[in-house]
N, C-alpha and C positions, 0 to 999 in steps of 0.2 A: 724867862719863865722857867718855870720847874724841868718842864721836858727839855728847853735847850739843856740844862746844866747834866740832865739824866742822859741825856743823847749825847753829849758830846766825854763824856766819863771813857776809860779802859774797864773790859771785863776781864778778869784774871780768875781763872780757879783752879785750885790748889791740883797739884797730881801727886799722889801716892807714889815714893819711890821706894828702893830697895832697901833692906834691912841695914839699920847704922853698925850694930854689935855682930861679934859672931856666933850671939847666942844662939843656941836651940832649944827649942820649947815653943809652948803656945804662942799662937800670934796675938800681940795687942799694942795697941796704939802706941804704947812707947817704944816697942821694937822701929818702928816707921818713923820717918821725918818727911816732911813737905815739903817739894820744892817748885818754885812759880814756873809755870809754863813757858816754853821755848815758843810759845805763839800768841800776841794776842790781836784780837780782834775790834776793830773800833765801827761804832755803828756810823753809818748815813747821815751827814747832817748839812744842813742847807746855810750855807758862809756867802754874804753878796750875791756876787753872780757863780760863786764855785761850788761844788759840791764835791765833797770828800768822801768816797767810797770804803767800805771794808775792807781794810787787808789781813790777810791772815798770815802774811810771809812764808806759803809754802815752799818747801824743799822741794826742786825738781826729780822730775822718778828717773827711775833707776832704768825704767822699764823703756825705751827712745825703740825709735822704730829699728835702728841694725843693730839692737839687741834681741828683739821678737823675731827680725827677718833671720838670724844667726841658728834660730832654735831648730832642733830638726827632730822629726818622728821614725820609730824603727816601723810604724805601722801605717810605710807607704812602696808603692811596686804592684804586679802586678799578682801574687798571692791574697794580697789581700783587695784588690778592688773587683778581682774573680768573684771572690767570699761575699763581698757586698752585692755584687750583682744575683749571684745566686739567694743570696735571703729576700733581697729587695722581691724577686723572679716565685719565692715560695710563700712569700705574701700574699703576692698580687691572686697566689691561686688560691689561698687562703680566703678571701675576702669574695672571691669570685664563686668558691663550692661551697659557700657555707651555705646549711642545708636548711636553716630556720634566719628569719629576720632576726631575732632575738642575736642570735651568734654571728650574725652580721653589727650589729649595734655594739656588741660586746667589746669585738675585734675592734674597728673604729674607735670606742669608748679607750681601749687598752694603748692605742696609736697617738693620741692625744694625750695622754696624759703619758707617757713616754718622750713626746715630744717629738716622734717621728711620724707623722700623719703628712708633713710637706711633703713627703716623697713619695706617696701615694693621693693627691691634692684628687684628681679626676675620676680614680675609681670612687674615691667617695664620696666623690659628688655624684657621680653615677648613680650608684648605691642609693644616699638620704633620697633624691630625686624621684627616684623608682618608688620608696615607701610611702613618698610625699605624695603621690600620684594616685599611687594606688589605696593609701588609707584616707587622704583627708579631700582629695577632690571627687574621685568617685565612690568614697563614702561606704567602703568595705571593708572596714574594720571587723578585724574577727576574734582577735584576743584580748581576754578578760584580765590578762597579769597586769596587776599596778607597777611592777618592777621596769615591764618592759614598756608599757607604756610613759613611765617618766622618761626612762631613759629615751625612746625616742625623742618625744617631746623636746627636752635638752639638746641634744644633737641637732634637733632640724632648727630649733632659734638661735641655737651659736652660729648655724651658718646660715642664717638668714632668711630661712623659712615662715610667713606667718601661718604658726601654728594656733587653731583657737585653743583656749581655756577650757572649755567645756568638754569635756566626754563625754559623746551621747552612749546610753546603757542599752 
């Protein structure tokens, strides 16, 4: 069939190498030459009882684990896990004064997308919990902002809150 003959083909495509001439000037196509790829790849196809996989014949990395283990950082000791301690310590009081929910949400919202929210996982779940509690079970909603109302909204469904749809007015 058609598909054996398409399945069992080489795909090759061309890669764009470096300039032939040492001219300078604009680039166009005759400055470049084509040359067939150092890789190709053959598709999946079912032989009797064998099956012949894709290879790509990749090149093993560079990167082997006692080259990663080898690497080292000027920014480890006891200078700098002080420093983390202490931001990590002016966070937590950040998130614990903050004087409107809004700037509670804000804070959280800024931690997440930062991508340092792990390290505060409990306050803020403390926090969403508290909001949760207070606005959608006992139903004392007081603020009219659409801002901070999404933003809640978001916050409490990413972490698993069911929040309803609805806003009552």
């Amino acid at each position: 069939m058609a598909l054996t003959h398409f399945a069992s083909s080489f795909y090759t495509l061309p890669t764009l190498a470096f300039p032939t001439g040492a001219s300078v000037g604009p680039v166009s196509s005759k400055n470049y030459r084509y040359l067939p790829p150092k890789v190709r790849c053959m598709v999946a196809t079912e032989a009797a009882d064998q099956i012949v996989r894709r290879s790509a014949n990749y090149q093993s990395s560079t990167w082997d684990y006692d080259f990663v283990q080898s690497l080292t950082s000027k920014y480890k000791g006891e200078p700098y896990t002080a420093r983390n301690r202490n931001l990590k310590a002016e966070i937590r009081m950040r998130l614990a004064n903050a004087s409107k929910p809004l700037d509670q949400l804000e804070l959280i919202d800024n931690l997440q997308r930062l991508g340092l929210s792990y390290h505060f996982g409990d306050e803020i779940e403390s926090i969403l919990k508290s909001l949760f509690d207070e606005n959608h079970i006992q139903n004392t909603k007081t603020a009219n902002d659409l801002y901070a109302t999404a933003l809640e909204f978001r916050l409490l469904r990413q972490q698993g809150y069911k929040v309803p749809q609805v806003i009552a007015t």
